[in-house]
Structure formats: structure tokens, C-alpha cells
C-alpha positions in Angstrom: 0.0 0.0 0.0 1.6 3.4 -1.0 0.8 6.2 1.3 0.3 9.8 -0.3 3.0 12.8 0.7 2.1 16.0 0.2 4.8 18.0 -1.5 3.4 21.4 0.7 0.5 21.5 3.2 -2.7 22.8 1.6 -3.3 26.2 3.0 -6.5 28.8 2.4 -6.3 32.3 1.2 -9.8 33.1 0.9 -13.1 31.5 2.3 -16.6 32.6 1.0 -20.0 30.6 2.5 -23.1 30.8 0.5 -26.7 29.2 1.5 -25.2 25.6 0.6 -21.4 25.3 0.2 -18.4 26.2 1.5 -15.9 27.8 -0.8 -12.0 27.6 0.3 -9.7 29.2 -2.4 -6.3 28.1 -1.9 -2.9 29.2 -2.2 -2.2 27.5 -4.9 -4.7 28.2 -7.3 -7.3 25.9 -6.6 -10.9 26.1 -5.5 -12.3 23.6 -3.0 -16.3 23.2 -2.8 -18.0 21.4 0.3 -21.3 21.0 1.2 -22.7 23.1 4.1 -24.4 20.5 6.0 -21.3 18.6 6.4 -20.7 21.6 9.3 -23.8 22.2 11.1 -23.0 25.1 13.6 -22.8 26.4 10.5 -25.9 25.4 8.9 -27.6 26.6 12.2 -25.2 30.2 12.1 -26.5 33.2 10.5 -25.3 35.0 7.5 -23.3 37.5 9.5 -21.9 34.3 11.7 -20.4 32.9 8.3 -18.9 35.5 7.3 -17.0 36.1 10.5 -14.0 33.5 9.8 -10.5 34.4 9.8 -7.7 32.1 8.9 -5.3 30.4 11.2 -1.2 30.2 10.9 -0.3 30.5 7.5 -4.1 29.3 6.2 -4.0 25.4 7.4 -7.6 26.2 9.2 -10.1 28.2 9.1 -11.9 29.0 12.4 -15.3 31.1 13.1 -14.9 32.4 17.0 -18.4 33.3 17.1 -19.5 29.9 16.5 -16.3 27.5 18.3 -15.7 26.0 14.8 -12.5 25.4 13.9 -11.7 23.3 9.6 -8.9 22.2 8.9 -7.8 22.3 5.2 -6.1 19.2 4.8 -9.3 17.5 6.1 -11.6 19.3 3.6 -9.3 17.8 1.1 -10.0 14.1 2.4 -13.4 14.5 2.7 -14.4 14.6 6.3 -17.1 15.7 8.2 -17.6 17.5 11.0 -17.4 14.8 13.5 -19.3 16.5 16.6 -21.7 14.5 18.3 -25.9 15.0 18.1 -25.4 15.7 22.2 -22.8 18.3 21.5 -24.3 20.2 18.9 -27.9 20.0 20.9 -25.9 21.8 23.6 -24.4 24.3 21.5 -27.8 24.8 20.2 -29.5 25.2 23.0 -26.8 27.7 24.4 -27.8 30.1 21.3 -31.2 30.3 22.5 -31.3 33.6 24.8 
């Protein structure tokens, strides 16, 4: 089994969030596309909320403080999902509620 090397650690430059992706331009010219709903604090965050993100170190995450959510690149480019629990995001939720 050959494992993949990455010849430079993917890193963001931009971030835009629309109704139903995620949009990470990277520094190296490409343009990554996720679904929304992978991430649901940010399904459940308002528009303003979204756009609130800044990048972390030299773009190898992007975090939204308002929200506690913190992506990495790299694992955009695998694939995954947000891994938080139902119990953990019902207690986020229910903290947003005032």
C-alpha cells in the first residue's frame, strides 16, 4: 500500500460561505467546494456568523470564533465531516437560544 506525501500543506487564502457550500480558495490556485451541512454550527449560524471567519497560521484552518468551529484544510481535502456528536451540537444549540 503506497501512502500519499504532500509535497506542501494545503493552505486557504480566501473563504466565502453561500446558502449551501463552502468555498476555500487556496494558495495554490485551486478552488475547493463542500457542502454546508457537512458543518452544522454552520448550517444553524446566521449570514453575518459565516462570514465572520478568519484564517489560522499561514491558512492550514479556518476558524469562526463566534461559532467554536475550527476546519482544517487538509481535512476538507480528504473528505471529512464535521465529527461533533448529536449531544454536543444540541448543547451548542441550546446555548444560542437567549
Amino acid at each position: 500500500m503506497t501512502t500519499l506525501v504532500l509535497e506542501a500543506e494545503p493552505a486557504a487564502e480566501n473563504v466565502e460561505v453561500t446558502d449551501g457550500k463552502i468555498l476555500v480558495h487556496l494558495v495554490d490556485g485551486r478552488d475547493l467546494s463542500v457542502p454546508l451541512d457537512w458543518y452544522p454550527r454552520l448550517v444553524h449560524a446566521t449570514a453575518e456568523e459565516r462570514s465572520h471567519w478568519r484564517l489560522l497560521g499561514d491558512g492550514y484552518a479556518i476558524a469562526w470564533p463566534d461559532l467554536d468551529e475550527h476546519i482544517g484544510v487538509e481535512g476538507l481535502l480528504a473528505g471529512r465531516r464535521s465529527g461533533e456528536s448529536e449531544q454536543s451540537l444540541g448543547r451548542w444549540l441550546r446555548s444560542r437560544v437567549r
